[in-house]
N, C-alpha and C positions, 0 to 999 in steps of 0.2 A: 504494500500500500504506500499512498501517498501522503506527506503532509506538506500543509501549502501557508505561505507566510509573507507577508508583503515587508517592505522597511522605509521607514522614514526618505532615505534617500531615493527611491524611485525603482526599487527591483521586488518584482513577486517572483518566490524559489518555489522551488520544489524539490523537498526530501526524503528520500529511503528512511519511511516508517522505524524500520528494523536496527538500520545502522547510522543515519542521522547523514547520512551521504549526500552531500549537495547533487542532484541527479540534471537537476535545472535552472536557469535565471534568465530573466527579460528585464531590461532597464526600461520602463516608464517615464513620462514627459515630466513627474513631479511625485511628491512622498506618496505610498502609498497608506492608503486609509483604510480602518479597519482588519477584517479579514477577508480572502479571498474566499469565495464560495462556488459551489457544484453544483450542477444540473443536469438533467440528460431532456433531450430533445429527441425525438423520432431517431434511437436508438443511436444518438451519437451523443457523449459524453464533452461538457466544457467546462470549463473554470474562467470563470467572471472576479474579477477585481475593480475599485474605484479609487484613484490616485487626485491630490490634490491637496497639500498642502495650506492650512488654513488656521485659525484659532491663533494661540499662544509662537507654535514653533511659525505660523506667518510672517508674526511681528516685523522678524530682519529683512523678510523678501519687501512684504510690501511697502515700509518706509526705509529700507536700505538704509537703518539703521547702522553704524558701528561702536556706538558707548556702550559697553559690555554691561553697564548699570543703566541700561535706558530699559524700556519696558518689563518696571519688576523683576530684571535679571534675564527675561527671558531672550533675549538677544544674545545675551553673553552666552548662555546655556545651547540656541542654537544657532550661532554666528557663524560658523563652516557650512549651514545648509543651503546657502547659496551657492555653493559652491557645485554642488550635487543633484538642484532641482530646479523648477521652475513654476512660475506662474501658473492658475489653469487648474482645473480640473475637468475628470471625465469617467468614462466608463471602458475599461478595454477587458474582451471576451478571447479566449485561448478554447480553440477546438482539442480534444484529445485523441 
């Protein structure tokens, strides 16, 4: 089996249940949000993710902030994420 995990920085994996083996990655346009989730369709199998970068870890993108102490610290906490994502959010769907 699979387990499926999105990350801040813009990639949904996919790993070997059993042995934690990274099996798979896709970089996405921006962090991804929440968890990735499964479906089957007229007997074909997908995994749906929603990326987009928002709330607290926003903060730096959207006013390109750099005071590591400007927004309640939260800036300082995620000041490299610009570096790793972007603007935007959306829906991206992966066939199996």
């Amino acid at each position: 089996g699979l387990v499926w995990y999105n990350t801040l920085d813009g990639h949904i994996k996919a790993l070997d249940k059993n042995n934690g083996k990274e099996l798979w990655k896709f970089k996405m346009p921006s962090g991804g949000i929440g968890s990735p989730m499964t479906y089957a369709f007229k007997g074909k199998q997908y995994v749906a993710s929603m990326y987009g970068v928002g709330g607290w870890p926003g903060v730096g993108l959207v006013f390109d902030l750099t005071d590591p102490s400007a927004g309640l610290g939260a800036v300082g906490a995620f000041k490299e994420l610009q570096n790793h994502t972007n603007m935007g959010g959306g829906l991206m769907v992966f066939s199996l």
